[in-house]
N, C-alpha and C positions, 0 to 999 in steps of 0.2 A: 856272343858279341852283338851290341845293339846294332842295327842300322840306321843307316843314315838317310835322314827324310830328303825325299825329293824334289831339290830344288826349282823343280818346275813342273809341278804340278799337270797334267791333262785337264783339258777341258770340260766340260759336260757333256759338249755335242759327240765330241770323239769318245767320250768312254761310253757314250750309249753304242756307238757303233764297234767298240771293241767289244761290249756286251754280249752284242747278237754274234758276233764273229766266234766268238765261245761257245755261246748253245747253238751254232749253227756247225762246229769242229766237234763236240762231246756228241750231238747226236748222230751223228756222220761215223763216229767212230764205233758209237757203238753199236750202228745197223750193220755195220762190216765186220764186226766182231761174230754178230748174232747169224752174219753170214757164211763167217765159217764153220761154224760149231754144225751148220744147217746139213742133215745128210747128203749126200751127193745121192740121186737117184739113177740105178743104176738099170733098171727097166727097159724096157722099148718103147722108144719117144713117139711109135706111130699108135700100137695096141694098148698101151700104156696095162700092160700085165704085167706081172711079177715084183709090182709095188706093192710091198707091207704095209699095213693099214696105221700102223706107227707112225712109218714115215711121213706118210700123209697128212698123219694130225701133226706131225712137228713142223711140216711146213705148212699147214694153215695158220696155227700159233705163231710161226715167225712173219708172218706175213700181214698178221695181224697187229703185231706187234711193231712193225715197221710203219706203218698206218700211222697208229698212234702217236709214233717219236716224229713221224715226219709231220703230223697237225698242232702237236707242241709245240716242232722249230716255228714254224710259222704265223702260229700266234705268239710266240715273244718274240719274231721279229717284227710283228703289227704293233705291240705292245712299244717296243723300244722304237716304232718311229713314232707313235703319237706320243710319245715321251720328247722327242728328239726336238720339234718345234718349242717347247716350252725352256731345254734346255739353251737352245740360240739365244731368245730373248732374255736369260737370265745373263748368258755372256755381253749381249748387247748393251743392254744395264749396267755391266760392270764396268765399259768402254765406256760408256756415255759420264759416269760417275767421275771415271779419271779425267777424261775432256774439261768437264766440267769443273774441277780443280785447278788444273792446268790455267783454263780460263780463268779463274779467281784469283790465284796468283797473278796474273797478266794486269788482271784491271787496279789491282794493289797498288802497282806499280807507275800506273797512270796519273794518280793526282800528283807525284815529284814532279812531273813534264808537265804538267797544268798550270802548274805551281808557277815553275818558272818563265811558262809559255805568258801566265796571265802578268805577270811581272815587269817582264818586256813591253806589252800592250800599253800597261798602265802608263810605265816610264817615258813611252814614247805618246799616250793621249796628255800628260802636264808640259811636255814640252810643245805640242797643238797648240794646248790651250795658251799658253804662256806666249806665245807667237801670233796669235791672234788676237789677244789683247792688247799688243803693242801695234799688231797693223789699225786696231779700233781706236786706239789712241790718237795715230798719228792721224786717222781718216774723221774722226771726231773735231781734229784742232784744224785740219782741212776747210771742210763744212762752218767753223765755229768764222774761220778768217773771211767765208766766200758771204754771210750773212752777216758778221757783226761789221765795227767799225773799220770802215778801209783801210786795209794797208799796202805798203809801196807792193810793184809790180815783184820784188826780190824775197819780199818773205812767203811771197804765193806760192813764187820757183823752187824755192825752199824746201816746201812742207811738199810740194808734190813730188820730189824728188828723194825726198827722207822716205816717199811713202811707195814709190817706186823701188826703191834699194830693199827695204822693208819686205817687198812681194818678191823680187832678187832671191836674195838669199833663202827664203822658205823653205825650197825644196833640198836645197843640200841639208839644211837642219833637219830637216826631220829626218832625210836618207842617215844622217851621222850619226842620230838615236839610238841605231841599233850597232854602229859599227864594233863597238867593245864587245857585246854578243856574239855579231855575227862572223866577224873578223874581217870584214869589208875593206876597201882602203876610203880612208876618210877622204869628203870633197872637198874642198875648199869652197871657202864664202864668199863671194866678188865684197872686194874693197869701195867700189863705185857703181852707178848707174850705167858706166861702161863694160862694165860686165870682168873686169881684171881684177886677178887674185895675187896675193902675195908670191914672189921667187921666193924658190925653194920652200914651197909648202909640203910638212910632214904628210906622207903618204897613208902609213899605218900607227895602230898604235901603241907599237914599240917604238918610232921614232918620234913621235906624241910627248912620251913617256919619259926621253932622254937625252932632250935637244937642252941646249944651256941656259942657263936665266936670262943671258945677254939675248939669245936668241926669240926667248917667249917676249922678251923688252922688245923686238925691235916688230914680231905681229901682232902685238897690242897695239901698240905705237901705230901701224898699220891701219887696224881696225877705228882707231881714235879711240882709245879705252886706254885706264888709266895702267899705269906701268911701277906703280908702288906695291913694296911688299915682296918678301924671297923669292925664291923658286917655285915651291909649292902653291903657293899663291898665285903668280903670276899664271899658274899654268890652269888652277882651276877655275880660275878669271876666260882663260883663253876658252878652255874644254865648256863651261856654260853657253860663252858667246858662240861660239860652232854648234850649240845644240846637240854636244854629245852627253849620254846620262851617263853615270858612275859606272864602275864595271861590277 
């Protein structure tokens, strides 16, 4: 019957150390073998007479012999440790390989969330830009009223006041840029230079999403922006002027 391979395999470091652990058990074993077969001398331990000259050379032989097996274990346990550092670093190697996979997969991963990170960015630098060009507008026709041909004191209060509302609202538009991303509660735009925004302004944008056409009619209406055209319409009328981007 075959066997069945090992599905987890020993190391390197550890099979050098189970290595020495074998020649270190076999010759252990069989010094103690060679130790019984050894005669027992049975003489006087002080005169040392009545030892057989046999005996003698068999226990020189074994003791010599012992010698031997005992400088064998020793050199292949010298052997299997300067084996044993090379063995580490191939395991170490092999660690470092999977990390390093690992990682790769990881960074794969990254440019979706770039993707959509740089996406956001964009969306929210056109509506900047698009904001700034209308504050350059109104502060262009400013400048254009304070130098060209006079006019009454009402169209001055006017255009500085359009350009005021203009600076007003800035910061909720751009905060609103990202509300469909980020799932913020939309701000509301001041209606005036006084700083007041429409009753009952949608919070989130689920209710954004699902307020009536009468109702998008009546914060157009609001904002002074036109009120023609369905629902859909109407609303993406509103979602521009709030400076909110598509979802």
């Amino acid at each position: 019957m075959q066997a069945l391979p090992d599905p987890d395999p020993p190391s390197s470091s550890s099979a050098s150390v189970t290595a020495v652990e074998g020649v270190l058990t076999r010759n252990a074993s069989r010094s103690y073998m060679m130790m019984e077969q050894r005669p027992v001398d049975t003489s006087d331990p002080f005169t040392g007479s009545g030892r057989p000259a046999s005996i003698a050379s068999a226990s020189s032989s074994a003791a010599a012999l012992w010698h031997d097996d005992l400088a064998q274990s020793f050199s292949q346990l010298a052997a299997s440790l300067r084996a044993a550092p090379a063995a580490s670093a191939s395991a170490f190697e092999e660690l470092a390989a999977r990390v390093a996979v690992l990682e790769n997969a990881r960074v794969q991963s990254a440019p979706d969330v770039l993707h959509t990170r740089l996406e956001a960015v964009e969306a929210t630098q056109k509506q900047i830009l698009e904001t700034l060009e209308r504050l350059q507008t109104t502060l262009d026709e400013v400048q254009a009223a304070a130098t060209g041909p006079r006019k009454s004191d009402e169209d001055l209060i006017k255009l500085l006041d359009e350009f005021k509302l203009e600076q007003m609202r800035l910061p909720p538009r751009l905060f609103n840029a990202t509300v469909f991303k980020s799932g913020a509660a939309i701000k509301p735009v001041a209606i005036g230079t006084n700083g007041k925004t429409p009753i009952n302004f949608p919070s989130t944008k689920g209710e954004f999403e699902h307020i009536t056409r009468e109702r998008y009619a009546e914060l157009l209406k609001a904002y002074g922006l036109s009120t023609a055209g369905e629902k859909e319409e109407r609303r993406e009328r509103l979602r521009s002027f709030l400076g909110m981007t598509p979802a």
